[in-house]
N, C-alpha and C positions, 0 to 999 in steps of 0.2 A: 723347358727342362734341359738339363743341362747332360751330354752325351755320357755313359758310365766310364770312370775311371780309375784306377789300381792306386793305392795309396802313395804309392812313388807319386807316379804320373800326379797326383792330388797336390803335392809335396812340390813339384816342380812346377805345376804352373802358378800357385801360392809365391814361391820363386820370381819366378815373372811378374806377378802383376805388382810384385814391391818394388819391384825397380822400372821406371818409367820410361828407359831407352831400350832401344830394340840392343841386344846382345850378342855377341857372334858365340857359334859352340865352342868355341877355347875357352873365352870369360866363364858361360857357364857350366864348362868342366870343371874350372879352376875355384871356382865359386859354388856353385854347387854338389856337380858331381865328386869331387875328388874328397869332402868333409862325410859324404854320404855313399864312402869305398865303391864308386860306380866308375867302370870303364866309359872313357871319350865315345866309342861305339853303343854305349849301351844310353849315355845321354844323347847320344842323335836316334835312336831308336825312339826313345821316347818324345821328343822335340817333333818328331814325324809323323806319329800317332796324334799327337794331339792336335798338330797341323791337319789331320784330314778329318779328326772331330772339328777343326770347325773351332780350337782354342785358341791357337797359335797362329800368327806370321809370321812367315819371312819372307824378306827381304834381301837382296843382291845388290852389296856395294862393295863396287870394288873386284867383284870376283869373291868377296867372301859370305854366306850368309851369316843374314842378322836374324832373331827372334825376339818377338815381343808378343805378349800374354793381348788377346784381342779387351777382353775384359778387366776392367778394377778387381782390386781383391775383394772390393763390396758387394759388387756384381755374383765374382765368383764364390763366395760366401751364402752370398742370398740361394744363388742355385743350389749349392750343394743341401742346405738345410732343407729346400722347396721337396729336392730327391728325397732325402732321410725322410721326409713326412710322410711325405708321399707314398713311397716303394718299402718303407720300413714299418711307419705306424699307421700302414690303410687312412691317410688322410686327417688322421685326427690330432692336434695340436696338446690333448688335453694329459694323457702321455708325457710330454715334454715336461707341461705346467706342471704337474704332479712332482717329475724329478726335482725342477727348479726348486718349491717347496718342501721340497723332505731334505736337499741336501740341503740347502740352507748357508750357502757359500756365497751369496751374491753381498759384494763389499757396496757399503752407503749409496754411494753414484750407479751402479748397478741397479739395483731397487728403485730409485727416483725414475733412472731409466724407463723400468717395467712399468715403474707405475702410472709416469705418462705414457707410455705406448698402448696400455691398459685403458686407460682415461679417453684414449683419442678413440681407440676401438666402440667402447662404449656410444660415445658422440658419436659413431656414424663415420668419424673419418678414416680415410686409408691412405696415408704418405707412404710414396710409395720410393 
């Protein structure tokens, strides 16, 4: 499971794991923080926290630190949804299925998706 974390903070390490080099806090002021009216302080605040969740590194080159997301955004995806089931709908998946089908917004490839992942489930398997 993946440590609880504040929508920013969500926002920002989603940030990270798009970009695949580590960062220094200028790039990701300029880059992130400043499109999302956040103080340079208020992005190392966050870069910090999430560093001792256990999200983030960094890294010292130069004298300057660098950051980079420890996880893929697939990674961090997977957790986050793993949480919402979890701590949100007491473990049950079927909640979820129900919205999927009543909203009824999933475009062609979407649907093929489900419907093999559906199909694998069925057969027993679990790619994981």
């Amino acid at each position: 499971m993946l440590p609880t974390i504040g929508q920013q903070e969500m926002e920002l390490i989603l940030f990270l794991s798009d970009n695949h080099e580590p960062m220094t806090t200028r790039e990701i002021t300029e880059r992130f923080g400043e499109p999302h009216s956040l103080a340079r302080t208020t992005v190392l605040t966050m870069l910090e926290r999430l560093r001792k969740k256990n999200l983030v590194t960094r890294s010292d080159i130069q004298g300057i630190h660098h950051y980079s997301s420890r996880l893929s955004k697939e990674e961090l995806l997977q957790g986050m949804i793993r949480n919402f089931i979890q701590q949100t709908l007491g473990g049950s998946v079927s909640p979820f299925v129900t919205y999927l089908t009543q909203e009824g917004n999933l475009n062609k490839a979407e649907l093929a998706e489900f419907k093999r992942l559906i199909e694998d489930l069925d057969n027993g398997r679990k790619d994981d």
